[in-house]
DRENSEMAR-164465 format. One record per atom (N, C-alpha, C, O, CB): residue number from 1; x, y, z; residue in three letters; atom name. Coordinates in nm, 2 decimals, padded with zeros to 4 digits. Each point is the difference from the previous one (the first is absolute). Last residue first. Glycine has a CB too. Layout:
ATOM dofi     px     py     pz drendren vexro
ATOM  NUM      X      Y      Z      ALA    CA
...
END
This chain:
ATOM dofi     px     py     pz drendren vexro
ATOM   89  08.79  11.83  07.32      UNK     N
ATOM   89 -00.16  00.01 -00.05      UNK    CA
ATOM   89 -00.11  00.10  00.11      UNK     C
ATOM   89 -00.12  00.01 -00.02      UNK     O
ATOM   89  00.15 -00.28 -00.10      UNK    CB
ATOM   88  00.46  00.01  00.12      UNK     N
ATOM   88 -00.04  00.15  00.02      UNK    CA
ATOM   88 -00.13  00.08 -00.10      UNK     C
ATOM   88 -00.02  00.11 -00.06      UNK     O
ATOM   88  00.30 -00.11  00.12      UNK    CB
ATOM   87 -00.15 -00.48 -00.02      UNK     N
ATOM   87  00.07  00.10 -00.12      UNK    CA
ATOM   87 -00.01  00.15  00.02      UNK     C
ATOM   87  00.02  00.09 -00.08      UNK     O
ATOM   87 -00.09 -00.26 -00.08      UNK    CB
ATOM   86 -00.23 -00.14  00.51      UNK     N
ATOM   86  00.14 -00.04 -00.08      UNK    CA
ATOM   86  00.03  00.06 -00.11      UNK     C
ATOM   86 -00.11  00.01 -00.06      UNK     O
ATOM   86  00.09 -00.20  00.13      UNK    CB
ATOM   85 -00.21  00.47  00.28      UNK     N
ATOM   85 -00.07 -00.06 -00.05      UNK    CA
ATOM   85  00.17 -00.09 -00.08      UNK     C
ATOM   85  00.11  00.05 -00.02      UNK     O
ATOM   85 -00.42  00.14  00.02      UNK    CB
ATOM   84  00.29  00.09  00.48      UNK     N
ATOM   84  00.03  00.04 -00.16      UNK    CA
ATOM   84 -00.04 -00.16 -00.02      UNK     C
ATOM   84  00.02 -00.09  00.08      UNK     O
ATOM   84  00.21  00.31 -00.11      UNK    CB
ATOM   83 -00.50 -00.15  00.46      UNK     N
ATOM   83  00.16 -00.02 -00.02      UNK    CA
ATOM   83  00.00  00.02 -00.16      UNK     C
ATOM   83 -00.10 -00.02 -00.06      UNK     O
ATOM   83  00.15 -00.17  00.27      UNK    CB
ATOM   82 -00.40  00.47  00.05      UNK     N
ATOM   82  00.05 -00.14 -00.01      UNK    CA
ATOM   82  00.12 -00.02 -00.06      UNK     C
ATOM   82  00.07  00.09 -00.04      UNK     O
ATOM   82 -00.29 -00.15  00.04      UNK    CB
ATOM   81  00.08  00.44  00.34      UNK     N
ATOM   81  00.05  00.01 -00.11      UNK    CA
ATOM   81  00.03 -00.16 -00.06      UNK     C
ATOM   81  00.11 -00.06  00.03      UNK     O
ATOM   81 -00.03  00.31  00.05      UNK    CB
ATOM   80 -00.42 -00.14  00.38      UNK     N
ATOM   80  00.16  00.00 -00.06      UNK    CA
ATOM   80  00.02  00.00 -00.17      UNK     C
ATOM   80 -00.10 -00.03 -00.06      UNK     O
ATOM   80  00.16 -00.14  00.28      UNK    CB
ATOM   79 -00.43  00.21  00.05      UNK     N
ATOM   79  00.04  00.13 -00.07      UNK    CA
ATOM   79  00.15 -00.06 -00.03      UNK     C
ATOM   79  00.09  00.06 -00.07      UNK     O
ATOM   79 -00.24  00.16  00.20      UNK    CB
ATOM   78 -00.17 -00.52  00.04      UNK     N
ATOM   78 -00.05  00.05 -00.16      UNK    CA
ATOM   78  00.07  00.16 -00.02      UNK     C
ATOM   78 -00.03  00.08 -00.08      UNK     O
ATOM   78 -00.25 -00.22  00.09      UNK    CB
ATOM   77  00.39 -00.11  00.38      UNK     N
ATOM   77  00.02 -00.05 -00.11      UNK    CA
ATOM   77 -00.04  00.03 -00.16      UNK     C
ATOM   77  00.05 -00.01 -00.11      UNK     O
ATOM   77 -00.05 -00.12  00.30      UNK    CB
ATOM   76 -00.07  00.30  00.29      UNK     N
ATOM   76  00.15  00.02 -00.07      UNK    CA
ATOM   76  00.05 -00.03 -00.14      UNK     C
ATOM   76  00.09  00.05 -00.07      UNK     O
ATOM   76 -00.05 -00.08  00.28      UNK    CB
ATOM   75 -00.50 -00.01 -00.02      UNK     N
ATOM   75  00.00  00.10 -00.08      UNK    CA
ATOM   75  00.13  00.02  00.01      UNK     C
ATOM   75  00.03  00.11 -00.06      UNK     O
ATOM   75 -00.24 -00.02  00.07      UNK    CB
ATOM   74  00.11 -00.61 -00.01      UNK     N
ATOM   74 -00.04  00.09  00.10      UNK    CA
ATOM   74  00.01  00.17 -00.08      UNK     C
ATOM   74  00.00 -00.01 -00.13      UNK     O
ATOM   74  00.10 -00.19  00.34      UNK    CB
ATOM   73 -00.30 -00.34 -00.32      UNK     N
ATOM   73  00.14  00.11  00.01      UNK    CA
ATOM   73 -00.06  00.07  00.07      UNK     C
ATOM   73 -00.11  00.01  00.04      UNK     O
ATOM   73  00.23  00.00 -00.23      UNK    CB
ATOM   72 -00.35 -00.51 -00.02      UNK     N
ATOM   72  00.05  00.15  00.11      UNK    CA
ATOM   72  00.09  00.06 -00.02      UNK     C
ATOM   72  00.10 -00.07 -00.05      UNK     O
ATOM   72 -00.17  00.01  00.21      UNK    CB
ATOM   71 -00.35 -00.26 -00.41      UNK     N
ATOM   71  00.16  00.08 -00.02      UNK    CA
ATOM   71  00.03  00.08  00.08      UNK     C
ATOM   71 -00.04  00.11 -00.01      UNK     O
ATOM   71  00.03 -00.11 -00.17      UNK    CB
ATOM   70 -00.33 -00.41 -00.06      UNK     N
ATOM   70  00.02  00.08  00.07      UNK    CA
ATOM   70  00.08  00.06  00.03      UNK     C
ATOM   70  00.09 -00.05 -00.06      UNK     O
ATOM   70 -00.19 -00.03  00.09      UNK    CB
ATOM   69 -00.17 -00.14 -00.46      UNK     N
ATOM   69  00.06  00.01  00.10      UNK    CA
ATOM   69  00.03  00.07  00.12      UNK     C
ATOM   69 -00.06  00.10 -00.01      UNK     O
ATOM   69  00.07 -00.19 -00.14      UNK    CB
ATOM   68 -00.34  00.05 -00.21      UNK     N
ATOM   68  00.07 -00.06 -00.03      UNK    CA
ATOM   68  00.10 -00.03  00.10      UNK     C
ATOM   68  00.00 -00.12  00.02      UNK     O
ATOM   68 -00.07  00.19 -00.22      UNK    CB
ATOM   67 -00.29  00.27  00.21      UNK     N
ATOM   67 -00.06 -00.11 -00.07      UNK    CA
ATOM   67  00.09 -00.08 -00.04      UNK     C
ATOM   67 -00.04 -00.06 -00.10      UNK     O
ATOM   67 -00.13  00.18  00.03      UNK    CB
ATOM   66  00.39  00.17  00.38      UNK     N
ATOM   66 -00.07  00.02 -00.13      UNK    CA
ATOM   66 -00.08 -00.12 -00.03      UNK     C
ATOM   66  00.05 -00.10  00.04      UNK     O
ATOM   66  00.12  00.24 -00.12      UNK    CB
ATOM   65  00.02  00.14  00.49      UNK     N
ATOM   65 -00.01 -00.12 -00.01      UNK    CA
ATOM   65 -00.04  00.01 -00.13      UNK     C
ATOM   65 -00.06  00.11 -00.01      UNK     O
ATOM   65  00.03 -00.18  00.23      UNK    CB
ATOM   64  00.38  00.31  00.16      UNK     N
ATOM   64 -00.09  00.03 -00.13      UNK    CA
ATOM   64 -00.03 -00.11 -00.04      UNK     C
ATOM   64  00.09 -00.09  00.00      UNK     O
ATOM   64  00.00  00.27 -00.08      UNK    CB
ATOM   63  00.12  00.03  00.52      UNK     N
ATOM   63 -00.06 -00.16 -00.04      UNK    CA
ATOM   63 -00.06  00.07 -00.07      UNK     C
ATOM   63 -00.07  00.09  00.03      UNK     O
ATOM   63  00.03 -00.28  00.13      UNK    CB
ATOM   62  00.40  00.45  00.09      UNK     N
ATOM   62 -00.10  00.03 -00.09      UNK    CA
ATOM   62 -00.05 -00.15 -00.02      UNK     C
ATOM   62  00.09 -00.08  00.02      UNK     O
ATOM   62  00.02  00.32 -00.15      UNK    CB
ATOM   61  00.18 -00.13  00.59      UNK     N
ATOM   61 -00.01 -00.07 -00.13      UNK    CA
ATOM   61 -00.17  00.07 -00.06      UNK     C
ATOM   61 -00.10  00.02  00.06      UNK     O
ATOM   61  00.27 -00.29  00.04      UNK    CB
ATOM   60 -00.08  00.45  00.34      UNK     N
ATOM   60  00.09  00.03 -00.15      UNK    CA
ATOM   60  00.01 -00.03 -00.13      UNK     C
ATOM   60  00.00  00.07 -00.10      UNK     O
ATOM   60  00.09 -00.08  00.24      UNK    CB
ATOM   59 -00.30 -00.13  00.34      UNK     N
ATOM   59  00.18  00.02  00.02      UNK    CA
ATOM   59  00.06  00.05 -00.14      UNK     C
ATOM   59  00.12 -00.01 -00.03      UNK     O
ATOM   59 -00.08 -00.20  00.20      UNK    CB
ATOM   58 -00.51  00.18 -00.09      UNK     N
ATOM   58  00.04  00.15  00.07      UNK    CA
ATOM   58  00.18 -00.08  00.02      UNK     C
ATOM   58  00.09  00.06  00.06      UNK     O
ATOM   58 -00.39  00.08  00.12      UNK    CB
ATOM   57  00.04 -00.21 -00.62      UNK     N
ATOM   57 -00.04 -00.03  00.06      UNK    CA
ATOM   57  00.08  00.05  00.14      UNK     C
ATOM   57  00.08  00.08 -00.03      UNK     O
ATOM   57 -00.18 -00.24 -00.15      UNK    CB
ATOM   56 -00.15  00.30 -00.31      UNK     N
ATOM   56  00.16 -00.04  00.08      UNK    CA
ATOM   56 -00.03 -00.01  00.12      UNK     C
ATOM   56 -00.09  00.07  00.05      UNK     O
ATOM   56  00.26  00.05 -00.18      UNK    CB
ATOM   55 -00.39 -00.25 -00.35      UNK     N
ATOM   55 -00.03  00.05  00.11      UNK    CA
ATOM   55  00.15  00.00  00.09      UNK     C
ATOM   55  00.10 -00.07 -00.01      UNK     O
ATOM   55 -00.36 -00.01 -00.01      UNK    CB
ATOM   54 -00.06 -00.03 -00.49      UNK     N
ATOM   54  00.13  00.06  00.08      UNK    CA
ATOM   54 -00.02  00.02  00.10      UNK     C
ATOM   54 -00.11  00.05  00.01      UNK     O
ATOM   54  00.20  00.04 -00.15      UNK    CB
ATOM   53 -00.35 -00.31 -00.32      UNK     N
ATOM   53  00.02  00.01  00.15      UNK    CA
ATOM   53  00.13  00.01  00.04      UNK     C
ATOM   53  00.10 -00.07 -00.04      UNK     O
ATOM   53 -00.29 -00.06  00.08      UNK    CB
ATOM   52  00.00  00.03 -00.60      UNK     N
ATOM   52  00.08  00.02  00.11      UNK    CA
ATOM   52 -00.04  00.07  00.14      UNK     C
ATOM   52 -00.06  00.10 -00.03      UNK     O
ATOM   52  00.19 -00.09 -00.16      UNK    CB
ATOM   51 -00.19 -00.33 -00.29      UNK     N
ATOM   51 -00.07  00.10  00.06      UNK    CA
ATOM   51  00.07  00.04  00.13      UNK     C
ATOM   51  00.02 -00.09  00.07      UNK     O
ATOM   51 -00.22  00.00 -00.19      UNK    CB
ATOM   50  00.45  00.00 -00.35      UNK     N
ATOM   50 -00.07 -00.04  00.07      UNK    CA
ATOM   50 -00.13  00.08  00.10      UNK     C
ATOM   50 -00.04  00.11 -00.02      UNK     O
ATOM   50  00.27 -00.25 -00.04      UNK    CB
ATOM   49  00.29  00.07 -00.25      UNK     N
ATOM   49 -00.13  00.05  00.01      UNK    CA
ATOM   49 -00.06 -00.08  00.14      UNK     C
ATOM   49  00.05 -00.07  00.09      UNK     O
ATOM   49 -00.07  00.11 -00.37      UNK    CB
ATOM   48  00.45 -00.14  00.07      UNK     N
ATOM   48 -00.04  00.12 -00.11      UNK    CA
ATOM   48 -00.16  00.03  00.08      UNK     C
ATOM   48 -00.08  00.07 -00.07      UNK     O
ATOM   48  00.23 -00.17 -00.23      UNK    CB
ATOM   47  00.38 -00.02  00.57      UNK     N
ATOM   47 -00.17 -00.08 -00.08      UNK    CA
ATOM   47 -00.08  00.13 -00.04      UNK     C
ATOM   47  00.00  00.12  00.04      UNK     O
ATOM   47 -00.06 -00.35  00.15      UNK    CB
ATOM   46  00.57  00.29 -00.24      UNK     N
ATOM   46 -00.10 -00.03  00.12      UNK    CA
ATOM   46 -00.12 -00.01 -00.06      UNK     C
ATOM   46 -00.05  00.03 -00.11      UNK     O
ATOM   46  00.15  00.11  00.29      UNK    CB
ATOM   45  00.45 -00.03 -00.36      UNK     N
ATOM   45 -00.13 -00.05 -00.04      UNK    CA
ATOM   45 -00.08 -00.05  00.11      UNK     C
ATOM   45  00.06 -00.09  00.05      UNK     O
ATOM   45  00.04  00.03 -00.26      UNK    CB
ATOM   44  00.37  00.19  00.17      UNK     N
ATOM   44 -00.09  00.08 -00.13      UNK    CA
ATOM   44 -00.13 -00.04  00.01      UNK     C
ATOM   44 -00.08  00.04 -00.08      UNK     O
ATOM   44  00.26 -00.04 -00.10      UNK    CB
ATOM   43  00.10 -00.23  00.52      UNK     N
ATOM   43  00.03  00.12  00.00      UNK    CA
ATOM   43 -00.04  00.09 -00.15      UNK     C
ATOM   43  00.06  00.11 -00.01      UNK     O
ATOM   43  00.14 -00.21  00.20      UNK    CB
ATOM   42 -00.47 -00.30 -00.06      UNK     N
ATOM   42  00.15 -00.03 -00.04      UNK    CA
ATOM   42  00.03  00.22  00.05      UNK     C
ATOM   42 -00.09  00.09  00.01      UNK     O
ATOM   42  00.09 -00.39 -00.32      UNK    CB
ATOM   41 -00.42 -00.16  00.14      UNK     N
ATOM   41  00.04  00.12  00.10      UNK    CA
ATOM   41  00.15  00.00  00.03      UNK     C
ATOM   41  00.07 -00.09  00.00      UNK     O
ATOM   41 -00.29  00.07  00.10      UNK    CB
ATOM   40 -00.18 -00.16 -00.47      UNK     N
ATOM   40  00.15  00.05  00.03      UNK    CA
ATOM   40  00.05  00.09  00.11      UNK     C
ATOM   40  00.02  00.12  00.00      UNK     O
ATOM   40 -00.02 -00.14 -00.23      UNK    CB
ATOM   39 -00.46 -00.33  00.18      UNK     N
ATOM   39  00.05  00.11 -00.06      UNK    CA
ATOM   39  00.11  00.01  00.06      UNK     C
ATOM   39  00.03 -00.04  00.11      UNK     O
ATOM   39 -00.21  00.13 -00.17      UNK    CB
ATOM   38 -00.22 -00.45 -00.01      UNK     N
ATOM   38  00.10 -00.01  00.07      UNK    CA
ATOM   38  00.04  00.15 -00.07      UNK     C
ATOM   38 -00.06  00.03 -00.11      UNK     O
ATOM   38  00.12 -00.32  00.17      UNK    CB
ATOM   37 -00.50  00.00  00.12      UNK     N
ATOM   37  00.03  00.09 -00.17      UNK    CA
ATOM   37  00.15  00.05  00.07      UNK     C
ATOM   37  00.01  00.02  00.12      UNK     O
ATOM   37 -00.30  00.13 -00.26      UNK    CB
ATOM   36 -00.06 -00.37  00.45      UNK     N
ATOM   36  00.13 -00.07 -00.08      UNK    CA
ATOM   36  00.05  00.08 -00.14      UNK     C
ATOM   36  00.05 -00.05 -00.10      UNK     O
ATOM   36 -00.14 -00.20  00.19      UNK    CB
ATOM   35 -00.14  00.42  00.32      UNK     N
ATOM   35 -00.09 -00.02 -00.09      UNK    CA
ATOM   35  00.06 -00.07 -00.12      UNK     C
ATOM   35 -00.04  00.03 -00.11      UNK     O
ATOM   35 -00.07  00.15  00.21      UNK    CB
ATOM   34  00.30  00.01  00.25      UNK     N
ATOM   34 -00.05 -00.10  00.07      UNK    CA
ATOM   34 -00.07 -00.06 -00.12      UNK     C
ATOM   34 -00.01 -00.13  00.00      UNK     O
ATOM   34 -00.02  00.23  00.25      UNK    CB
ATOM   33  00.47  00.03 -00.46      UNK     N
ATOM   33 -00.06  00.09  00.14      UNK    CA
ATOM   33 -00.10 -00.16  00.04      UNK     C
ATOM   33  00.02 -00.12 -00.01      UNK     O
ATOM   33 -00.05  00.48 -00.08      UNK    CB
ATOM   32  00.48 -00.42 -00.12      UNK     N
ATOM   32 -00.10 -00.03  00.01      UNK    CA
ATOM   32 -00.09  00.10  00.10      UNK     C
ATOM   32  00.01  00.01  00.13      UNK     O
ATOM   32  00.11 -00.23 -00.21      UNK    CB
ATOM   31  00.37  00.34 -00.15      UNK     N
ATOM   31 -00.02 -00.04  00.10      UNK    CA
ATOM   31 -00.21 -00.04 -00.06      UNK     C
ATOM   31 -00.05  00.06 -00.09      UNK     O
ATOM   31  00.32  00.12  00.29      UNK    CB
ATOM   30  00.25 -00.12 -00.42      UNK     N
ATOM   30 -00.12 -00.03  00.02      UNK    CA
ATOM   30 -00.05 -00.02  00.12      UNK     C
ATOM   30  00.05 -00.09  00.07      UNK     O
ATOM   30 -00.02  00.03 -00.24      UNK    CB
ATOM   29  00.38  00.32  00.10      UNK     N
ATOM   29 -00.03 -00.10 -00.03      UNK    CA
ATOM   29 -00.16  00.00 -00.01      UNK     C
ATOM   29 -00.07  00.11  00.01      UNK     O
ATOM   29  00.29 -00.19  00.09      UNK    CB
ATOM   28  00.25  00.43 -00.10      UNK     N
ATOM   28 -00.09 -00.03 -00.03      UNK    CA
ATOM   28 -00.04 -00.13 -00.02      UNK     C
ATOM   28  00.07 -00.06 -00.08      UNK     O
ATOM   28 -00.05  00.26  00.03      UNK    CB
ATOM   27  00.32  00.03  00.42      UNK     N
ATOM   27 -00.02 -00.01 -00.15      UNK    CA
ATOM   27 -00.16 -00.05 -00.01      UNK     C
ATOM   27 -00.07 -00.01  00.10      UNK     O
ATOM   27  00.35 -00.06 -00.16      UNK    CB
ATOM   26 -00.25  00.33  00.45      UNK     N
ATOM   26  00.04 -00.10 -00.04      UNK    CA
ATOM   26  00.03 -00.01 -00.10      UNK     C
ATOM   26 -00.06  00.09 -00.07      UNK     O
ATOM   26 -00.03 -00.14  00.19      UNK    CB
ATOM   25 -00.21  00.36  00.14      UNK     N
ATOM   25  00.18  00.05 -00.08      UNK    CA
ATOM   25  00.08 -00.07  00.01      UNK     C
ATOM   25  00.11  00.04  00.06      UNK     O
ATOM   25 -00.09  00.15 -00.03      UNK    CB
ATOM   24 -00.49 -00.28  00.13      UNK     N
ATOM   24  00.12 -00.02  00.10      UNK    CA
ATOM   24  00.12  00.05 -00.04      UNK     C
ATOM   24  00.10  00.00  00.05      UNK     O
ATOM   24 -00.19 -00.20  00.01      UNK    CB
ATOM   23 -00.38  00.48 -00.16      UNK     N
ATOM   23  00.08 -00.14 -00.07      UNK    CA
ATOM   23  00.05 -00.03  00.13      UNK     C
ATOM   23 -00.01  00.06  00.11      UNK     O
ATOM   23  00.10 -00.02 -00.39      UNK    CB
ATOM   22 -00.42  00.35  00.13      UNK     N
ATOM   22  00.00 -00.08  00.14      UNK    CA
ATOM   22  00.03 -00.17 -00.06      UNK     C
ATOM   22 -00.08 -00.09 -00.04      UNK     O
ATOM   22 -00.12  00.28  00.20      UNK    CB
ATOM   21  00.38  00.33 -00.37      UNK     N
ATOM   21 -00.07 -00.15 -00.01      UNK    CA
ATOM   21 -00.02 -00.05  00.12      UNK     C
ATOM   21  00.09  00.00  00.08      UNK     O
ATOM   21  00.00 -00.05 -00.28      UNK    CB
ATOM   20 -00.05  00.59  00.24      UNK     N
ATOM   20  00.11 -00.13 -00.01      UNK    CA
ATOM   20 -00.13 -00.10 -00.02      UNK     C
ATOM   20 -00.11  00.00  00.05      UNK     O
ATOM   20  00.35  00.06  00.15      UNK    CB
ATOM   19 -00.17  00.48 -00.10      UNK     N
ATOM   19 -00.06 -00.09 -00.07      UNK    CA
ATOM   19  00.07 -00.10 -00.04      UNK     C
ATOM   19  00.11  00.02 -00.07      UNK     O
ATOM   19 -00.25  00.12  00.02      UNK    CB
ATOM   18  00.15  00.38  00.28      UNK     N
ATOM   18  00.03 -00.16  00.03      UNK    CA
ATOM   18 -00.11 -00.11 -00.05      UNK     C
ATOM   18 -00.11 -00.02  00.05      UNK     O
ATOM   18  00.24  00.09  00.16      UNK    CB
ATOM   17 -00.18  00.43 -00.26      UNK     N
ATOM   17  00.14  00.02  00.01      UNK    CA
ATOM   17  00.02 -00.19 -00.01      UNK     C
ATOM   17  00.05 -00.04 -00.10      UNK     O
ATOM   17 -00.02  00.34  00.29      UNK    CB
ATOM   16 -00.46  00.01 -00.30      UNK     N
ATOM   16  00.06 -00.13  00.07      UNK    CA
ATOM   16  00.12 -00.05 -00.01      UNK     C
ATOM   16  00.02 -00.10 -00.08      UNK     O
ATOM   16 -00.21  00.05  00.05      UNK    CB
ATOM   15 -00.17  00.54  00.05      UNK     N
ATOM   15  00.10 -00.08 -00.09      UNK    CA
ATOM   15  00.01 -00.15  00.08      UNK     C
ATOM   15 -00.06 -00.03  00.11      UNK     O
ATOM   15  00.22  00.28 -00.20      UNK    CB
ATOM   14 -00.53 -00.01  00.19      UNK     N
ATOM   14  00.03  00.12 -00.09      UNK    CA
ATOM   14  00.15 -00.08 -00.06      UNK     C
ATOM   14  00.02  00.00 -00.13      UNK     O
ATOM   14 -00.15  00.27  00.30      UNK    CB
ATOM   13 -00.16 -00.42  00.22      UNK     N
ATOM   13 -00.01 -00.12 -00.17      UNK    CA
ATOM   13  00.08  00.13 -00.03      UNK     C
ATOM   13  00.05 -00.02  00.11      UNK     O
ATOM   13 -00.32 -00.17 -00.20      UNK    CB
ATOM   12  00.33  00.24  00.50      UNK     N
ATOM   12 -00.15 -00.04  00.03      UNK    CA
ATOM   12 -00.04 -00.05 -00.14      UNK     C
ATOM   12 -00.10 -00.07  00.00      UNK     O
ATOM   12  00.05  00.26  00.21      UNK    CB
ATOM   11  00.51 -00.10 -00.08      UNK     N
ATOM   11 -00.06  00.13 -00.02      UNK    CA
ATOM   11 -00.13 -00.01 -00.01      UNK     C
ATOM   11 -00.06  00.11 -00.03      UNK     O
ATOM   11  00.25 -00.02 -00.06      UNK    CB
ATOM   10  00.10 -00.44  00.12      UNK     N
ATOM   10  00.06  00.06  00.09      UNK    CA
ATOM   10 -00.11  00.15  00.01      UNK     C
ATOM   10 -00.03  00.06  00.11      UNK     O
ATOM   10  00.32 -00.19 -00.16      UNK    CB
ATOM    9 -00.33 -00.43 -00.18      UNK     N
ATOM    9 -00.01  00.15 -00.02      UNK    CA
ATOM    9  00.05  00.07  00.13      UNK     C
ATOM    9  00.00 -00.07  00.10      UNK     O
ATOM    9 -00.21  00.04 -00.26      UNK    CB
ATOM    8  00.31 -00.48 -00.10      UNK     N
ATOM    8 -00.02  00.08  00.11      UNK    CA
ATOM    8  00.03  00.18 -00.04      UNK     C
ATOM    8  00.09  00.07 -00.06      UNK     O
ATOM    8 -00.01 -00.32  00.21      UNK    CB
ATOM    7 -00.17 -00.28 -00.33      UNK     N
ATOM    7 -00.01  00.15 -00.04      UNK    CA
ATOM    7  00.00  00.05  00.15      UNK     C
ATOM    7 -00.09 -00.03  00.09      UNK     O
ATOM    7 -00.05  00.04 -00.35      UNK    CB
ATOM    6  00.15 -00.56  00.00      UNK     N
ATOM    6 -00.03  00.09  00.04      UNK    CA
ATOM    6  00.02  00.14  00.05      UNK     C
ATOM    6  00.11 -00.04 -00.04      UNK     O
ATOM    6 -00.16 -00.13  00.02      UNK    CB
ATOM    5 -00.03 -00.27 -00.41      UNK     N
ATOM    5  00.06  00.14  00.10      UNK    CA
ATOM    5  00.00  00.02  00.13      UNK     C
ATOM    5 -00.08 -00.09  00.02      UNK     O
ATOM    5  00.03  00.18 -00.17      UNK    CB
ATOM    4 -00.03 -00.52 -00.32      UNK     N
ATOM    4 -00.04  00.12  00.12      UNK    CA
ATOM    4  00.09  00.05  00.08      UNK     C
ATOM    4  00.10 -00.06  00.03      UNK     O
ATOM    4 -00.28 -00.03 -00.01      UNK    CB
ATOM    3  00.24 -00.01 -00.54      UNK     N
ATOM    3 -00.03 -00.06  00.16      UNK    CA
ATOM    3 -00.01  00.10  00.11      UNK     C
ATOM    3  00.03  00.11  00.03      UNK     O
ATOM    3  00.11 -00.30 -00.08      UNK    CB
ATOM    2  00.24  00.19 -00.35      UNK     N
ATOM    2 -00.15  00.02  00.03      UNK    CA
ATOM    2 -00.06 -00.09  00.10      UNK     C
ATOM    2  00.06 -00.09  00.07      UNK     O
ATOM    2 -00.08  00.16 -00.30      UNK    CB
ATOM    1  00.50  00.18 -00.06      UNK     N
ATOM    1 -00.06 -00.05  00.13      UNK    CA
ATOM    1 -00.15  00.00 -00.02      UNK     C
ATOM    1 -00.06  00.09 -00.04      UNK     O
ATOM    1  00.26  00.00  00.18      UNK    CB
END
């Protein structure tokens, strides 16, 4: 798995129990960011970088924006358990 993350702490950083790709846990395609360089996003794989802004906003949704694109969820979502990878990977 690689690509960006994101982490939720319960104990103020001392561990991080929930960490999940910020994918759709889709198979894997190409996708074009803004900056036309295209990368694999896919249930193994989330955009490799960038510069990043977060904020949550008061119904919940996280908006993370990267020097490439944008992305909401919520904190049910980043604790759910993503879906088993194909081959049980």
């Amino acid at each position: 798995m690689s690509g960006l993350y994101g982490s939720i702490s319960l104990d103020d950083g001392e561990t991080w129990p929930f960490r999940r790709l910020i994918s759709d846990d889709g198979p894997g395609r190409q996708v074009t960011m803004t900056d036309a360089i295209p990368f694999t996003l896919g249930a193994s794989n989330a955009e490799p970088g960038g510069y990043l802004s977060v904020s949550q906003s008061k119904d919940g949704v996280i908006n993370l924006i990267s020097s490439r694109n944008h992305y909401a969820f919520n904190l049910a979502w980043l604790r759910e358990k993503p879906p088993a990878l194909p081959g049980g990977r």
